[in-house]
N, C-alpha and C positions, 0 to 999 in steps of 0.2 A: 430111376427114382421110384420110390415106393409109394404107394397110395393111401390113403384112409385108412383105407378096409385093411389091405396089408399089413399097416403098422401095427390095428388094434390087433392083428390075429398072432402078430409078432411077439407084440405088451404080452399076450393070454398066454402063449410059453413059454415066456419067460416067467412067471408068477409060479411060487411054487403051488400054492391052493387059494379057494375062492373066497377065503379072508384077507389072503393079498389080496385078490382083484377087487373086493370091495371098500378096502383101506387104500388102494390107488387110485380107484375111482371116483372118489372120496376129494382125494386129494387134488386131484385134477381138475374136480367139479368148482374146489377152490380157486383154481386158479393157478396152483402150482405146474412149472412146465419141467420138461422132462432132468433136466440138470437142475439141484436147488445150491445156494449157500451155508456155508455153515449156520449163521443169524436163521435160515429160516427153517435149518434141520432143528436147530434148538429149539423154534418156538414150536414144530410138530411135535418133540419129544419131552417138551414141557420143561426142558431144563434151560440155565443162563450157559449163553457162549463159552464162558472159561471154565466152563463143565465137558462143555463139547470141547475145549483145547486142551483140555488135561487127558480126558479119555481119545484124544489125538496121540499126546506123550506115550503115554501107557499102553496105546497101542491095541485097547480091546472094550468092549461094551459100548461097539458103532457098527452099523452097518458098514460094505465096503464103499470107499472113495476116493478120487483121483484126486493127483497134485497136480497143478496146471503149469509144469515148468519145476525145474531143480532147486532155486533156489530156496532156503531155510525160510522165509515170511510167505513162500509161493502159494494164490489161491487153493481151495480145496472145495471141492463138487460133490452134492454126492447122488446117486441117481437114485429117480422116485422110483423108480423098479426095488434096486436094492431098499432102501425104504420102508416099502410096504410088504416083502419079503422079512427083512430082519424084523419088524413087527410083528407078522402073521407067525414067526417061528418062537417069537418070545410069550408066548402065550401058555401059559401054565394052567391046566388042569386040575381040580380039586374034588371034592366028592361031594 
């Protein structure tokens, strides 16, 4: 079993740069734990749930997430790692 110390140094490469780690940190400090629900991916990415089930359909404009089980209504996870990764990466530059 992995410790404390472990896991955060685990989180640190897993993140691709330090606007992930401070959008997960962020996130954590909240309250969020490491697996969230769709309900509460929406409310971080500021859209309604049948925003997050369509961009489920369509297949793109979500970070990655697991199905918990085969069947067609089966929960769906998505981890604050990915999260705060597809965050840090959506970040557009300007002049």
């Amino acid at each position: 079993m992995q410790t404390n110390s472990n896991l955060s140094t685990t989180v640190s490469q897993l993140l691709i740069n330090q606007e992930a780690e401070a959008f997960y940190s962020e996130l954590k400090a909240e309250g969020y734990t490491l697996l969230i629900s769709k309900k509460q991916y929406a409310t971080i990415a500021g859209c309604s749930l049948s925003t997050v089930d369509n961009q489920i359909k369509l297949g793109y404009g979500l970070p990655n997430y697991k199905k918990m089980g085969e069947a067609k209504n089966a929960k769906i996870m998505f981890s604050l790692i990915s999260v705060a990764n597809f965050f840090a990466s959506k970040t557009i530059l300007t002049a």
